[in-house]
C-alpha positions as CSV (number, residue, x, y, z in Angstrom):
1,X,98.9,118.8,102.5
2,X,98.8,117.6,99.0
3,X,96.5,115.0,98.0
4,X,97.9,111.6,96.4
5,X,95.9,111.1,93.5
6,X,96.8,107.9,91.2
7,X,95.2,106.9,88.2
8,X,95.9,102.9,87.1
9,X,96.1,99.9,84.8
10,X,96.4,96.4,85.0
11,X,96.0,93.8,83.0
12,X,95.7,95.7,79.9
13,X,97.3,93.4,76.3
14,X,99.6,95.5,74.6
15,X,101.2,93.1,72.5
16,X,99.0,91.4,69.1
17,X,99.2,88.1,68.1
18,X,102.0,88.2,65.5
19,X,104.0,89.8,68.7
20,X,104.1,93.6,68.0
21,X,102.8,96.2,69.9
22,X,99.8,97.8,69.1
23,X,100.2,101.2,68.4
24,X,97.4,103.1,69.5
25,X,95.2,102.6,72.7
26,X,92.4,105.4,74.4
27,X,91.0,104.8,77.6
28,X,88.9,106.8,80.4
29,X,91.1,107.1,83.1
30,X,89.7,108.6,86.7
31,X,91.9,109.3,89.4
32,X,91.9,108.2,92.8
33,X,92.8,109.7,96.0
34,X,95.2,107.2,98.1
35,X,95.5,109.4,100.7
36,X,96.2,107.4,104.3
37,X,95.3,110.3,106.4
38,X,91.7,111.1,106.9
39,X,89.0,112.0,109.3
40,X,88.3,115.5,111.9
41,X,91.4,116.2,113.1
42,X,93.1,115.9,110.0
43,X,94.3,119.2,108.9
């Protein structure tokens, strides 16, 4: 099976004071594996 990996944001201002968007933003972004199945048997 395929993994399900997600990568995520929250919280994150995009809009600056004078209420325009900002038009650049970087950020490190690591993924995560939300997989629900797991463990021996699991194939």
């Amino acid at each position: 099976p395929s993994p399900d990996w997600i990568v995520g944001v929250s919280g994150l201002e995009l809009c600056l004071p004078n209420c325009s968007w900002i038009e650049h933003k970087e950020l490190n972004l690591y993924p995560v594996d939300v997989g629900t199945d797991d463990g021996i048997t699991y194939m």
